[in-house]
C-alpha positions as CSV (number, residue, x, y, z in Angstrom):
1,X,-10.6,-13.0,6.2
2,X,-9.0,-15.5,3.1
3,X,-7.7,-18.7,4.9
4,X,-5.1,-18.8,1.8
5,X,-1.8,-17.9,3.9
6,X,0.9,-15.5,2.7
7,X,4.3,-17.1,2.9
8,X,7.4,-15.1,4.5
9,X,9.0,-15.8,1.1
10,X,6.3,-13.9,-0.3
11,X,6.0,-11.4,1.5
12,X,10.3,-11.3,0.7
13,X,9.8,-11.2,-2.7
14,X,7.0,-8.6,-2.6
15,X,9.0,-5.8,-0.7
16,X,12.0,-6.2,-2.8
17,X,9.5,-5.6,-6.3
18,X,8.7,-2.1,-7.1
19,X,5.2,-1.2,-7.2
20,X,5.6,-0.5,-10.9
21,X,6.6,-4.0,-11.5
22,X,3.3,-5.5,-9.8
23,X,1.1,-3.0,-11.5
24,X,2.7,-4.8,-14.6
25,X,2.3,-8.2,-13.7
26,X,-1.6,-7.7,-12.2
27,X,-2.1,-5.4,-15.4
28,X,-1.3,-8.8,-17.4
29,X,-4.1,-10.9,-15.3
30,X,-6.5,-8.4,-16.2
31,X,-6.6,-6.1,-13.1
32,X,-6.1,-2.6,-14.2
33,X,-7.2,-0.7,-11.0
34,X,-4.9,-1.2,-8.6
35,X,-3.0,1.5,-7.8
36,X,-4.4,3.7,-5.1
37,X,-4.9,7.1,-6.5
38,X,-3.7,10.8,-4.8
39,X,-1.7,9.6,-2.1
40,X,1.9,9.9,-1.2
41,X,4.3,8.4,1.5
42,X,5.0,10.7,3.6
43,X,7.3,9.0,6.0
44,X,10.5,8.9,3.4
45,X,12.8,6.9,5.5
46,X,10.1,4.4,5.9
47,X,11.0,0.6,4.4
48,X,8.8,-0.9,1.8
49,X,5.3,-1.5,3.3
50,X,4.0,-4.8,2.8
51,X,1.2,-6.7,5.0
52,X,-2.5,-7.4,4.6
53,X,-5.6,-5.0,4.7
54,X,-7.6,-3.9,7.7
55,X,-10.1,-1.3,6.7
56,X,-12.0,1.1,7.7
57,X,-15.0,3.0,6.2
58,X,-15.9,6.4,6.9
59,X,-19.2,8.2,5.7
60,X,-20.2,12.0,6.1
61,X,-20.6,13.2,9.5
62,X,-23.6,14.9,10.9
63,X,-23.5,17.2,13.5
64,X,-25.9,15.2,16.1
65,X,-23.7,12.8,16.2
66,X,-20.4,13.3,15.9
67,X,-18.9,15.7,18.6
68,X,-15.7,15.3,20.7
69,X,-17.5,13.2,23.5
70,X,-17.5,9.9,21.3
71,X,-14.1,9.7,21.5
72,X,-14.2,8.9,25.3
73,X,-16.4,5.5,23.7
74,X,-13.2,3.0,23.7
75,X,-15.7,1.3,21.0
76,X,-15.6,4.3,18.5
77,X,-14.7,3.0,15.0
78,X,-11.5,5.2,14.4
79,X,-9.9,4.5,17.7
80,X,-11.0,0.9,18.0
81,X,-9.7,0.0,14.6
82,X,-6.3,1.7,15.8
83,X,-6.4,-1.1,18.7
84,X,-7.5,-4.1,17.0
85,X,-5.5,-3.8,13.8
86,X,-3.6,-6.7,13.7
87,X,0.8,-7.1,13.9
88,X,1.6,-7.3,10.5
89,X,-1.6,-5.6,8.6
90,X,-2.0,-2.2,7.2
91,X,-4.8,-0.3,8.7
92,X,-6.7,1.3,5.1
93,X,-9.2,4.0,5.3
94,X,-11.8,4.9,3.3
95,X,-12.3,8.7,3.3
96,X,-14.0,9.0,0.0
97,X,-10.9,11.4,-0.8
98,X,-11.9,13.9,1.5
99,X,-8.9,16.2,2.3
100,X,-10.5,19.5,3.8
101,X,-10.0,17.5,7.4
102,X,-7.9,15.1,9.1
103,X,-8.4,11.0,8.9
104,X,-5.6,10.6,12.3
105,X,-3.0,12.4,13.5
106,X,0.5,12.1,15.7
107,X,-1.3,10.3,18.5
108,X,-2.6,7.5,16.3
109,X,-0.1,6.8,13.8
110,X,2.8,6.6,16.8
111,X,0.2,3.9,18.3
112,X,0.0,1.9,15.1
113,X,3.8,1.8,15.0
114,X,4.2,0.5,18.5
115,X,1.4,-2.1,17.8
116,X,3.9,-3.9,15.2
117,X,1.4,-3.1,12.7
118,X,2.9,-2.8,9.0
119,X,1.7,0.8,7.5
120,X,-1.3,3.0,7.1
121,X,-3.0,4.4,4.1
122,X,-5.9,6.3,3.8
123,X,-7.5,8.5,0.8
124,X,-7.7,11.8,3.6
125,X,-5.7,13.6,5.4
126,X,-3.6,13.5,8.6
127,X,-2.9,16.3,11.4
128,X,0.5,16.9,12.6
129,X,1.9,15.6,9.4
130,X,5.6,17.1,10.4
131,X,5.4,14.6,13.7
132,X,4.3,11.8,11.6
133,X,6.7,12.3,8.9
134,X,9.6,11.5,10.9
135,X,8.7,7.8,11.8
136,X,10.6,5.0,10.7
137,X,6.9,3.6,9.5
138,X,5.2,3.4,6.3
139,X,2.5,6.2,5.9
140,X,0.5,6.7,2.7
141,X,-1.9,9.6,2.9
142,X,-3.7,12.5,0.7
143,X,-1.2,15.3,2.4
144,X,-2.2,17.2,5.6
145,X,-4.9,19.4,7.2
146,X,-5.5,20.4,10.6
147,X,-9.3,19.9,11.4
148,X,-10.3,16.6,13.3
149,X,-11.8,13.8,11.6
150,X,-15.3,14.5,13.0
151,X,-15.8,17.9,10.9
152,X,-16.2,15.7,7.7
153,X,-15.9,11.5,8.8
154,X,-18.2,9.4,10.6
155,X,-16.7,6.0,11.0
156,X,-18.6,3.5,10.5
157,X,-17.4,-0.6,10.0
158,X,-14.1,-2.1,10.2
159,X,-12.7,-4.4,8.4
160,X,-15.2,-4.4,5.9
161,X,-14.2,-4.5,1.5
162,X,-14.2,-0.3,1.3
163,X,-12.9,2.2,-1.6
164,X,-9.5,3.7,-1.3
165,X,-8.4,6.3,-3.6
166,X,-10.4,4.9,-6.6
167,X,-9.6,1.6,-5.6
168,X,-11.3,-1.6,-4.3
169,X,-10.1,-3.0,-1.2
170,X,-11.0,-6.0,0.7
171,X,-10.1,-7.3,4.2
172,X,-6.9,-9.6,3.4
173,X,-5.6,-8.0,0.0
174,X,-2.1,-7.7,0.0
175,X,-0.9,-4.2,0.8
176,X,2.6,-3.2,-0.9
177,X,3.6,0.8,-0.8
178,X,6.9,2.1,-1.8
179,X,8.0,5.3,-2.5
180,X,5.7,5.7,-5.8
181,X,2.9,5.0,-3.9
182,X,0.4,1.8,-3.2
183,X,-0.8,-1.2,-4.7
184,X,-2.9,-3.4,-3.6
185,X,-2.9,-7.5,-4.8
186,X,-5.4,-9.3,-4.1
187,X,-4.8,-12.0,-2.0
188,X,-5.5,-15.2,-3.6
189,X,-2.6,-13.9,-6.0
190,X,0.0,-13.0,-4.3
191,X,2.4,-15.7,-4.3
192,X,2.4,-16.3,-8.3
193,X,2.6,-12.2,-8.7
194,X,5.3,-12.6,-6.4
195,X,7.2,-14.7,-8.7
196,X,7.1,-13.6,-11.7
197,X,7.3,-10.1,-10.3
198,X,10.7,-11.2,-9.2
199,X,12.0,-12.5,-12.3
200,X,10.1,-9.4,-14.0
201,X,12.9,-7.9,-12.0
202,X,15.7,-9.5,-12.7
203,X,14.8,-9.4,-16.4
204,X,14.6,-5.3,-16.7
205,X,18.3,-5.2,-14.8
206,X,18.9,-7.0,-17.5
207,X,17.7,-5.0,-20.1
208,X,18.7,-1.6,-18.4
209,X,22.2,-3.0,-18.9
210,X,21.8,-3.4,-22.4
211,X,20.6,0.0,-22.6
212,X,23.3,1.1,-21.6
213,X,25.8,-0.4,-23.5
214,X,24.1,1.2,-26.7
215,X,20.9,-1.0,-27.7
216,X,18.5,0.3,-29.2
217,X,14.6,-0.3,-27.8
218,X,13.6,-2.8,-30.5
219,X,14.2,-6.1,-30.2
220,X,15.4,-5.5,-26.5
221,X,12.4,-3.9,-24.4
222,X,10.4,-5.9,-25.1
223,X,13.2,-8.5,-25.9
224,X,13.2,-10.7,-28.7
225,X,14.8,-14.1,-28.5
226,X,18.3,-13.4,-29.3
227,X,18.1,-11.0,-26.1
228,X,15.7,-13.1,-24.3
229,X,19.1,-15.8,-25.0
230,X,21.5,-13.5,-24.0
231,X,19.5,-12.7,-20.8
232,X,19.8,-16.3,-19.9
233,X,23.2,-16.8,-20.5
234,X,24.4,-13.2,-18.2
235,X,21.5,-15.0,-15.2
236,X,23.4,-17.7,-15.3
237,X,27.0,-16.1,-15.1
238,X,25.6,-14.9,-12.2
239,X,23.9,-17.4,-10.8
240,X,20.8,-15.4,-10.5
C-alpha cells in the first residue's frame, strides 16, 4: 500500500466531482483508461462512492477444487477478503468480465456495509441483486445471475494490482463511482485531480449558465478570454 495519505478534503472534493469531470482532468495527464467498463450501480440511493482499492483476483475454476466445502475454510479468498477489507476501502474484484455466474450475493454485500467499508465493484455478477439493490451502499457490478461464484471463479490473491472491467487497478488507487459508473485515480494523484477537478466544476456551472442565456458554443466551451474574464468576475460575486 502507497504511504502517500489521502486528505478528508480530498476525499470532500472527490465525492462532490462527477466521474465525467475526473475522466477529463486524468484524460489531460495522459491517462485514458480509467473508467471501469460494463458495470452499473445498482444500489440508486447509494451516495457517491469514494475510498481506496482492495482487490481481489479471481481465475477459472476447476472442478477438483472448487466445491461448496471451501467455503467452511474461514481463509478462502472470497470470504476472507470480505473480512479483512478495510473501513473506508472499496473491495474490487477481478472477474475477467465473467457474468454467466455470481461474484457475491445478499450475505456478503450486507457484511461489507456493516464493516464500514466504502463500496464494492466487481466486473461479474451478483446473486440476489433485488436484496442488494436496496442498500443505502455503493454497489458497482456487471448486472445479476444466480449461479455461485464457484461454477466459473477460483479466487485467488487479495490485494494484489488486478484488471477490472478493462481497467488496471492497484491496491491503494483511489476509487470514485457515481451514478455513471467508476473511476479509478491513481493514488499519487489524487489530491491535485482533486483540485482542479473542483474548479473544473465550478467553471462548467459557469458555462452551463451562459448556455442558457443564449451563447453560442464558440468562444464559450471551451471559453476564450473574454468568457474566461467574465467567469472570474460572476466567481467572485459569489464568492466561489
Amino acid at each position: 500500500m502507497s504511504a502517500i495519505t489521502i486528505s478528508e478534503e480530498t476525499r470532500r472534493k472527490l465525492a462532490r466531482c462527477s466521474t465525467a469531470t475526473l475522466t477529463t482532468q486524468l484524460f489531460k495527464r495522459g491517462l485514458r483508461n480509467t473508467f471501469i467498463q460494463n458495470v452499473a450501480r445498482l444500489t440508486r440511493e447509494a451516495p457517491t462512492m469514494v475510498g481506496e482499492a482492495y482487490t481481489l483476483r479471481n481465475i477459472p475454476a476447476r472442478e477438483d477444487l472448487d466445491h461448496v466445502g471451501v467455503f467452511e475454510n474461514p481463509e478462502h479468498p472470497q470470504r476472507k477478503a470480505i473480512e479483512t477489507c478495510p473501513p473506508g476501502h472499496v473491495l474490487v474484484i477481478d472477474c475477467r468480465g465473467e457474468k454467466r455466474v455470481a461474484s457475491g450475493g445478499g450475505i456478503l454485500l450486507t457484511r461489507l456495509q456493516v464493516r464500514g467499508t466504502a463500496g464494492f465493484v466487481s466486473d461479474g455478477a451478483l446473486r440476489d441483486t433485488a436484496e442488494i439493490a436496496q442498500l443505502k451502499f455503493p454497489v458497482y457490478c456487471a448486472g445479476g445471475a444466480a449461479p455461485l461464484n464457484l461454477v466459473h471463479h477460483h479466487a485467488t490473491d487479495i490485494n494484489v494490482p488486478i484488471a477490472c472491467g478493462g481497467v488496471a487497478v492497484y491496491p491503494g488507487d483511489i476509487m470514485v463511482g457515481d451514478a455513471e459508473g467508476v473511476v479509478v485515480v491513481p493514488r499519487h494523484l489524487a489530491a491535485e485531480v482533486a483540485n482542479d477537478a473542483a474548479e473544473q466544476e465550478i467553471m462548467e456551472e459557469f458555462i452551463t449558465e451562459e448556455i442558457r442565456s443564449g451563447k453560442a458554443l464558440p468562444g464559450t466551451y471551451p471559453p476564450n478570454e473574454a468568457t474566461k474574464a467574465r467567469y472570474q468576475e460572476w466567481k467572485k460575486a459569489r464568492g466561489r
